[in-house]
MARMAR-13223 format. One record per residue (C-alpha): residue in one letter; residue number from 1; x, y, z. Coordinates in steps of 0.2 Angstrom, whole numbers. Example, Ala and Ser with C-alpha at 12.3 -4.5 7.8 and 13.67 -1.06 7.14 Angstrom:
! residues 2
 aa   i  east north    up
  a   1    62   -22    39
  s   2    68    -5    36
***
This chain:
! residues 336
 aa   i  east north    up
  x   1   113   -10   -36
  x   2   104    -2   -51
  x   3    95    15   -49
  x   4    77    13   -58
  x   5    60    21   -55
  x   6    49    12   -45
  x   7    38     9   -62
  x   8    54    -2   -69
  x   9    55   -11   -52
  x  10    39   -18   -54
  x  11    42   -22   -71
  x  12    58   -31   -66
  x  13    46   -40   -51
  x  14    35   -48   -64
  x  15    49   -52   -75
  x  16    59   -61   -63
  x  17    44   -68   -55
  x  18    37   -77   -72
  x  19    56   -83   -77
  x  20    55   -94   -60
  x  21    39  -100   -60
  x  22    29  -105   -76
  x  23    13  -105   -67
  x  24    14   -87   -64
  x  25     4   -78   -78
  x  26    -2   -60   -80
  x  27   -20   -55   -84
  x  28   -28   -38   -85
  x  29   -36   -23   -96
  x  30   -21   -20  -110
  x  31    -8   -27  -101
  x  32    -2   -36  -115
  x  33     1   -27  -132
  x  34    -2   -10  -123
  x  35    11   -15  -109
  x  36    -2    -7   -96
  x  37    -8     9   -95
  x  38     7    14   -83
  x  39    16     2   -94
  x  40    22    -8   -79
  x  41    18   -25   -91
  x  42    29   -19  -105
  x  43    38   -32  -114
  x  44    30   -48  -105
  x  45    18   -50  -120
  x  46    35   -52  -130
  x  47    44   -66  -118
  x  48    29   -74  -112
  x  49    17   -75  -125
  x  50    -3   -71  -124
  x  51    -4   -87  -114
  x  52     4   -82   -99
  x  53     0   -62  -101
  x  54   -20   -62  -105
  x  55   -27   -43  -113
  x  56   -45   -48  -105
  x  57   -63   -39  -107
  x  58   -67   -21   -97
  x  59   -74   -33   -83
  x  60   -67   -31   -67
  x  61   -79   -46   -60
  x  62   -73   -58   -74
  x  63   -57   -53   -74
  x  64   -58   -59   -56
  x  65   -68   -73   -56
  x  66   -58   -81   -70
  x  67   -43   -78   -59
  x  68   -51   -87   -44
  x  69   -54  -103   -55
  x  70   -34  -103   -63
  x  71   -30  -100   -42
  x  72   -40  -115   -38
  x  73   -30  -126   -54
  x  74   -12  -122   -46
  x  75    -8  -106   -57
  x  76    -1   -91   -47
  x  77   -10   -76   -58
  x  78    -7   -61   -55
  x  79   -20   -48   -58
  x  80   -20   -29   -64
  x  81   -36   -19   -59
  x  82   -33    -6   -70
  x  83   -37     9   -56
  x  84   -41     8   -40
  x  85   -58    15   -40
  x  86   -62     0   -55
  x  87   -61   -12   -41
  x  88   -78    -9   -35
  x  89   -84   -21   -49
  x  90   -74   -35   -42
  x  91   -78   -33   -26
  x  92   -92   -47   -24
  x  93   -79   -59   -32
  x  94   -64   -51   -20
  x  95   -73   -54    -4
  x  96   -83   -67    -7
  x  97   -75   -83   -15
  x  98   -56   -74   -15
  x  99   -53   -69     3
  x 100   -66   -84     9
  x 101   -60  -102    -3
  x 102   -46  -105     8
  x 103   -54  -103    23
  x 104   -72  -112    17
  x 105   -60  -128    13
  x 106   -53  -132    28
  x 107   -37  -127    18
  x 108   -39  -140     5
  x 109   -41  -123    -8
  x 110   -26  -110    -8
  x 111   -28   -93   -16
  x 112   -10   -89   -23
  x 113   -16   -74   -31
  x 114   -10   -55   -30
  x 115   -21   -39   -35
  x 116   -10   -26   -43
  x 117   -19   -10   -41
  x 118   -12     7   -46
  x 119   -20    18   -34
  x 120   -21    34   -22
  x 121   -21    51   -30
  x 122    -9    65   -35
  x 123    -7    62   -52
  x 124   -22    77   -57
  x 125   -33    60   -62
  x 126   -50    62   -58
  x 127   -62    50   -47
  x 128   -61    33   -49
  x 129   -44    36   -54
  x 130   -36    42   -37
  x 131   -46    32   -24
  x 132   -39    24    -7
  x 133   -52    10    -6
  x 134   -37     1     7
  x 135   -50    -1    22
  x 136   -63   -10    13
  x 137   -51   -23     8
  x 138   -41   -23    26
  x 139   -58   -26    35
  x 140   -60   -41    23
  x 141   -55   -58    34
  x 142   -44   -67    22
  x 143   -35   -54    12
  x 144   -17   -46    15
  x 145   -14   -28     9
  x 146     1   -22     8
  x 147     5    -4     1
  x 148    25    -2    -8
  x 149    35    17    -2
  x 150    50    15   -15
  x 151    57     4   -27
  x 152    68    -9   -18
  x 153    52   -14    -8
  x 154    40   -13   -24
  x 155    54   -27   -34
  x 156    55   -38   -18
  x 157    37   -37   -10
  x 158    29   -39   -27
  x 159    39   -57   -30
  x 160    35   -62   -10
  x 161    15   -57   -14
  x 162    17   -69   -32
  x 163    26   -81   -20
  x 164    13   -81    -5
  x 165     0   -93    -5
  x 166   -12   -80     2
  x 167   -21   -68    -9
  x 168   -12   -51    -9
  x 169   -21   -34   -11
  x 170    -5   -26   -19
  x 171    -8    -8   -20
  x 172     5     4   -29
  x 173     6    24   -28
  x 174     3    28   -44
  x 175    12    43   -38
  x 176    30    37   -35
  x 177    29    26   -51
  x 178    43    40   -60
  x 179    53    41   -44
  x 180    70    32   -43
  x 181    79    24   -33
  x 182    94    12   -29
  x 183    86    -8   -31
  x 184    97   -25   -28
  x 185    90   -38   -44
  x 186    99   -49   -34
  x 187    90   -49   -20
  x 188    86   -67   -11
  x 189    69   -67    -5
  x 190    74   -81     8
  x 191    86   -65    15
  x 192    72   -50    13
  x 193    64   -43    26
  x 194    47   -53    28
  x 195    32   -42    17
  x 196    22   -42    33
  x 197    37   -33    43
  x 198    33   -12    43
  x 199    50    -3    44
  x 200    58    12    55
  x 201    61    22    39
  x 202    67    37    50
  x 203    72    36    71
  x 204    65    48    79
  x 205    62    50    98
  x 206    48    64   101
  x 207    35    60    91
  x 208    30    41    81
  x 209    23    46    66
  x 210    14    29    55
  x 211    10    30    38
  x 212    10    20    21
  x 213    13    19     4
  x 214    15    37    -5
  x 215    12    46    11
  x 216    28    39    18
  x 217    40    54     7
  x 218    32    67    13
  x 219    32    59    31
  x 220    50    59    29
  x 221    50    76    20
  x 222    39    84    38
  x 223    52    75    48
  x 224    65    83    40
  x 225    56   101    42
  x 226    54    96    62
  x 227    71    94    66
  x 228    74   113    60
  x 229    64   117    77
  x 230    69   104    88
  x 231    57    90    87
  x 232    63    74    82
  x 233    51    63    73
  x 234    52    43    70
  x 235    45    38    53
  x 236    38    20    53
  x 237    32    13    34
  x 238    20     0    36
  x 239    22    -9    19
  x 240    10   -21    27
  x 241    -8   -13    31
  x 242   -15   -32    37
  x 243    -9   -39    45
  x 244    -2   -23    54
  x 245    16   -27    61
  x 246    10   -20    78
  x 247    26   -25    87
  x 248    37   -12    77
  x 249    23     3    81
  x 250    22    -2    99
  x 251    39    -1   103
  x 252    41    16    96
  x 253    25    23   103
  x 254    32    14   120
  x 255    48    24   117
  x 256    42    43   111
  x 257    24    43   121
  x 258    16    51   106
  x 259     8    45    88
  x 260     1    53    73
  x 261    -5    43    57
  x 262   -10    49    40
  x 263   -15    43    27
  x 264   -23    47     9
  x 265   -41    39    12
  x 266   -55    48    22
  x 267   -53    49    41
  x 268   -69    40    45
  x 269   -66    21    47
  x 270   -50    21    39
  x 271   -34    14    43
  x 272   -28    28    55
  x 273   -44    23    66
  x 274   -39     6    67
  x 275   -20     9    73
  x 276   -25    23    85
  x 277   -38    12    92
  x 278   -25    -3    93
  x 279   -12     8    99
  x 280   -24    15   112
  x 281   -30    -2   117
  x 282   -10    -9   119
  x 283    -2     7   124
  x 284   -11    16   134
  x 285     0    17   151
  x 286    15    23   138
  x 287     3    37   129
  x 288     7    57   134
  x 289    -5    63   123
  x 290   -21    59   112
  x 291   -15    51    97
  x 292   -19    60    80
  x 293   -26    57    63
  x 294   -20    68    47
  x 295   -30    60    32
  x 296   -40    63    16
  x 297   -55    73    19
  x 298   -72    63    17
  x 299   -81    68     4
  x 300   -77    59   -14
  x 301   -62    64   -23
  x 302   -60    81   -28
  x 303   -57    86   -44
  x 304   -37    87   -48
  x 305   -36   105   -45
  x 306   -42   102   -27
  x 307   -33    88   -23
  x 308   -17    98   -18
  x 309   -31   102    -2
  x 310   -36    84    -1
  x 311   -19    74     1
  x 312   -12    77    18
  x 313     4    88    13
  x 314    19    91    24
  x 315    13   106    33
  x 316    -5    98    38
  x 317     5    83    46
  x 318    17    94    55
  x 319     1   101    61
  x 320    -2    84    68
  x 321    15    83    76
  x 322    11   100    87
  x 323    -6    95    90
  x 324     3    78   100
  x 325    15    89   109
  x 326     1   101   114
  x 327    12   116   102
  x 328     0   129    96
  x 329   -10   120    81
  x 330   -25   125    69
  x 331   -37   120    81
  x 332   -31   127    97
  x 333   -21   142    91
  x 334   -12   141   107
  x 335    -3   130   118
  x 336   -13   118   126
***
């Protein structure tokens, strides 16, 4: 085991990725002599060469489009979208012929293509710069979007996405790229847990509270807060926002009664929507109380000295938690 950041892990991803497979290239703005903007691409340029790691235009939609026609002649390329509000330029292309080749050719056309997106906020970077675009993309037939919490997962889920056939949304918190943590470079895929498979980062048995991506520390962080007063909260990490490994939320909804769900994006239409509706739909009988949302407000992003207000913090989703156990909460101000 070697403790990095989860910036280096991904490095280490792609490294390790291109050593196994020479189809895999990379291709984005100033991923090669710059080394990315995050620097996540530092050094390929130097192993590689500009054939395999490709400093394109500023265009989102070609950068795309010239993916889509290397995916359909057997490469594996893996693509940086600089930040996640840039993505909107390549969306015809991303919905449209990426999430629809596969599907159009009876399967005679694969996709093997990942998205890497540095995205969500709390990095005092202004709009199209701090964006959770996830529920465009997880309404998209076609597409898997999967969202990394830590290190260990961000060096094996980035190898699985390179690996997968399917075209992977691959969104990174730009917000835990400096934080560290202990990864295994030995790691054998065949062994890892699948990328599709959400995890019980935390037990709990009062209260199931869902999340992904940065959002999953400062679940962990409010269920650490709880215990102080009694309330014991299970964490679940998704890692996989589509498909949604419903099997793992259901049986820990089916076991506490209760769920909460936050998330960075705006509350209308997002993914907290979709699981509560889901969970409501497949758990009804089990339920004690309305589930709840905690999520980004819906207006566009705030500038960075607001966006402490914007990202749901530990003691707004703590407010959620009381809300399911009918505690005294900002909207009642009593017990319920």
């Amino acid at each position: 085991m070697t403790a990095m950041t989860m910036g280096k892990s991904l490095s280490a991803a792609l490294h390790t990725a291109m050593r196994r497979d020479e189809r895999v290239l990379v291709m984005g703005e100033d991923v090669g002599r710059l080394g990315g903007v995050f620097r996540i691409t530092e050094g390929l340029l130097d192993e590689f060469g500009a054939k395999r790691v490709i400093d394109t235009p500023l265009a989102e939609a070609g950068i795309m489009g010239t993916a889509v026609g290397l995916a359909m002649r057997g490469f594996r390329p893996v693509v940086e979208i600089q930040f996640d509000g840039f993505m909107y330029p390549a969306f015809d292309q991303l919905v449209c012929q990426v999430a629809k080749l596969h599907y159009r050719t009876l399967g005679r056309v694969k996709m093997p293509l990942t998205i890497r997106v540095p995205w969500a906020g709390g990095v005092g970077a202004a709009e199209h710069h701090s964006e959770s675009p996830e529920a465009y993309f997880v309404h998209t037939a076609g597409l898997r979007v999967v969202a990394v919490s830590d290190p260990q997962d961000a060096y094996v889920m980035l190898q699985q996405a390179i690996a997968s056939d399917d075209p992977v949304v691959f969104l990174e918190p730009k917000r835990l790229y400096h934080t560290k943590g202990e990864v295994d470079l030995d790691a054998n895929l065949a062994d890892a847990a699948p990328m599709g498979l959400a995890r019980v980062a935390r037990p709990g048995t009062d209260v199931t509270l869902v999340t992904y991506g940065g959002q999953v520390r400062t679940a962990l962080d409010a269920a650490v807060a709880a215990e102080d007063e009694g309330v014991s909260i299970e964490v679940i990490d998704l890692r996989s926002i589509s498909p949604i490994d419903y099997d793992t939320v259901d049986a820990s909804v089916r076991r506490t009664g209760r769920l909460v769900v936050t998330h960075e994006a705006g509350r209308e239409a997002g993914v907290g929507a979709e699981i509560v509706a889901s969970v409501t739909e497949r758990d009804f009988e089990y339920l004690e109380s309305a589930p709840v949302r905690v999520t980004g407000h819906d207006v566009p992003y705030p500038p960075s000295k607001l966006e402490h207000s914007h990202i749901p913090d530990l003691d707004r989703i703590l407010d959620g938690v009381d809300r399911a156990l009918g505690r005294p909460n900002s909207l009642t101000g009593v017990a319920l």
